[in-house]
C-alpha positions in Angstrom: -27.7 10.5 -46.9 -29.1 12.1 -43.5 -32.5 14.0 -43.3 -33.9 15.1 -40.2 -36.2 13.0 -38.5 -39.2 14.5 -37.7 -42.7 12.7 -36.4 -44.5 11.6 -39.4 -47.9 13.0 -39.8 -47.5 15.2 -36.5 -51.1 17.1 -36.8 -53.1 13.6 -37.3 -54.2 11.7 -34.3 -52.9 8.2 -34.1 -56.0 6.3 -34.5 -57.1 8.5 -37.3 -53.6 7.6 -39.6 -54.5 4.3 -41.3 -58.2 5.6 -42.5 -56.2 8.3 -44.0 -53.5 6.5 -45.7 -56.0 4.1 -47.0 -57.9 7.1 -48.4 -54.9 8.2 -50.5 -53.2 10.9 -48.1 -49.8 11.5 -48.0 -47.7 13.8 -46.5 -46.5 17.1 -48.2 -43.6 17.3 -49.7 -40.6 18.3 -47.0 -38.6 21.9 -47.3 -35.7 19.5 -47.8 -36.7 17.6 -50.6 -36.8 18.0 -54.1 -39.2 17.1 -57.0 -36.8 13.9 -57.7 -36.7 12.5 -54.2 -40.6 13.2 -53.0 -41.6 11.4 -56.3 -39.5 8.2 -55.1 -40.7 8.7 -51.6 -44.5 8.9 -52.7 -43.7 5.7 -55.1 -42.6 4.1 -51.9 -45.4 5.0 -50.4 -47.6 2.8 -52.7 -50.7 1.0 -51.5 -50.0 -2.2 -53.5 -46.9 -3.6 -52.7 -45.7 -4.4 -56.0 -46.0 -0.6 -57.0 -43.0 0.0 -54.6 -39.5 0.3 -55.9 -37.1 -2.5 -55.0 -34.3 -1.2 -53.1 -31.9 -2.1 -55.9 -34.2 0.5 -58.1 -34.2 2.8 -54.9 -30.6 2.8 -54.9 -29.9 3.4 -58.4 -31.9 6.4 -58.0 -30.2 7.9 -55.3 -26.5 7.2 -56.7 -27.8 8.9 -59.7 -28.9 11.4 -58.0 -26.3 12.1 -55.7 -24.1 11.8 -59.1 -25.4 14.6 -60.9 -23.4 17.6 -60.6 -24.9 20.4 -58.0 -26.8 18.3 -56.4 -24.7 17.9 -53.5 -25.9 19.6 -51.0 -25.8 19.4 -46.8 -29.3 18.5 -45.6 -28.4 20.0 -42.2 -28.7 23.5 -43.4 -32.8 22.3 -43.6 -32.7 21.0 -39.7 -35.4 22.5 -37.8 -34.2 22.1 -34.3 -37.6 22.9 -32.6 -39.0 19.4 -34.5 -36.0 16.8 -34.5 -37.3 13.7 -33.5 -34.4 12.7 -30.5 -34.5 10.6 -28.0 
């Protein structure tokens, strides 16, 4: 699985990103992803700890995913050059 790797939160200033998460913001969902994988991603962005889904549970999710037929799909048709994070 490859997404593009783009800044987190890129129109919040640094300091201002943990008063934010602790108020319950989240990003919006990516143009890549669908319903299925922002739901896991906003359940692994859980406050408490023990909300977040082990990586065995993460996993299953994925395969079955990735299983189901047309779901297959090439994430680099979503790059957006102008915001890759690269070094």
């Amino acid at each position: 699985m490859s997404v593009p790797g783009q800044v987190p939160y890129p129109t919040i200033h640094s300091n201002e990103i943990g008063t934010r998460l602790r108020s319950g913001y989240r990003m919006d969902k990516p143009e890549f992803a669908d319903d299925t994988y922002y739901t896991l991603m906003k359940d692994c962005w859980q406050y408490k700890a023990a909300k977040r889904p082990t990586f065995g549970t993460i996993r299953a999710q994925l395969a079955k995913q990735f299983d189901s037929p047309g779901n297959r799909q090439s994430v680099g048709f979503y790059y957006d050059t102008n915001n890759l994070n690269v070094l």
